[in-house]
C-alpha positions in Angstrom: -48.9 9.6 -6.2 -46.5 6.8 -5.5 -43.4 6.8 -3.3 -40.9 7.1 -6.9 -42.8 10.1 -7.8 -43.3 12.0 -4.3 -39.0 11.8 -4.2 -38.9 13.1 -8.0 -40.5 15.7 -7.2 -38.9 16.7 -3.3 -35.5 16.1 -5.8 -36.3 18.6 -8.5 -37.6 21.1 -5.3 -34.4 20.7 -3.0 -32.4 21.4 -6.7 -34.3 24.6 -7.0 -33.5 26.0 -4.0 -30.4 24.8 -3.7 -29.7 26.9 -7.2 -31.6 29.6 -6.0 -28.7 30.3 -3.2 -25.7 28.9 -6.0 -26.8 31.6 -8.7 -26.7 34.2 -5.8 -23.1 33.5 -4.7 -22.3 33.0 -8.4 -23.5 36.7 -9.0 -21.6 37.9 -6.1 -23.8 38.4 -3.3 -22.3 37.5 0.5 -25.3 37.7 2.3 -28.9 36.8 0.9 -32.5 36.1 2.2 -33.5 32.5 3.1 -38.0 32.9 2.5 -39.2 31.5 6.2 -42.3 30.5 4.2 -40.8 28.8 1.3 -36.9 28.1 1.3 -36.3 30.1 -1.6 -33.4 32.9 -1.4 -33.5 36.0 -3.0 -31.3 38.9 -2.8 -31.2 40.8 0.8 -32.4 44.4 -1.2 -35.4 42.9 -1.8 -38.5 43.0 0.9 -40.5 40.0 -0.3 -39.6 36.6 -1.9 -40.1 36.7 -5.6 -41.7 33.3 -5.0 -44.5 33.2 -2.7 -44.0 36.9 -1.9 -43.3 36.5 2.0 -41.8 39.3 3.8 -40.5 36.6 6.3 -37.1 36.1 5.7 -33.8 35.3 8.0 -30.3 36.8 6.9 -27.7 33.9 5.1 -24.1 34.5 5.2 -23.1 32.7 2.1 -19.4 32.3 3.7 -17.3 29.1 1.7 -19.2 27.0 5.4 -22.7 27.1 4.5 -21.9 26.9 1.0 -20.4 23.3 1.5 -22.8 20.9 1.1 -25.3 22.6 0.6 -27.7 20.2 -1.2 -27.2 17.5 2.0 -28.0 20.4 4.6 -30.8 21.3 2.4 -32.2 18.0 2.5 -32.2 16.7 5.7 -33.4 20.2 7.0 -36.6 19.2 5.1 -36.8 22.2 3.0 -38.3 20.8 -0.1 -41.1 19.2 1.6 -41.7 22.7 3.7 -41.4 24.4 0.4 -44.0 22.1 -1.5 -46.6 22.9 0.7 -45.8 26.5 0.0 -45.9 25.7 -3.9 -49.8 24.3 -4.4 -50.8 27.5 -2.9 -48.6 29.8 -4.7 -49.6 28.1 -7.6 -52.9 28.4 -7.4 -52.5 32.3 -6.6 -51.0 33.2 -10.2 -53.2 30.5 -11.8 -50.9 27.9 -12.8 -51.3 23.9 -12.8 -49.7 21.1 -11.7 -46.9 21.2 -14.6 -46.4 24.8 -14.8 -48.3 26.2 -17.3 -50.7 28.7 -17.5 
């Protein structure tokens, strides 16, 4: 995999977390999970990411600070290339390839 593809694919990563947290604050929530395992938020009701299915999770305040900028804090906190490591994995748990399909 070349360098053109590797950032593609960080890009369309970071974008899914990042609207992971966006469609939460759209729907109202204040305070969300952040996964510790893979990045993704979910609401705080729920025990386990509905990604990867983690119980590890620290408490986000989605106050108007941490929703500024979200996309740069994402990204230079590395959490697309924490959560790719995450995604082969989970991937290969519910049997799906490279693309997404089943």
């Amino acid at each position: 995999m070349d360098y053109n593809e590797l950032l593609k694919i960080k890009q369309a990563r970071s974008n899914q977390l990042v609207n992971s947290v966006l469609e939460l604050h759209a729907n109202g929530h204040k305070q969300v999970k952040l996964c510790e395992n893979c990045k993704f938020a979910f609401p705080k009701i729920m025990e386990k990411c509905s990604y990867c299915f983690s119980s590890q999770a620290e408490f986000i305040n989605l106050d108007e600070q941490y929703m500024e900028k979200i996309a740069n804090r994402y990204w230079q906190l590395g959490y697309a290339e924490k959560s790719l490591v995450v995604l082969e994995d989970v991937d290969f748990k519910l049997g799906t390839n490279g693309r997404g399909d089943l």
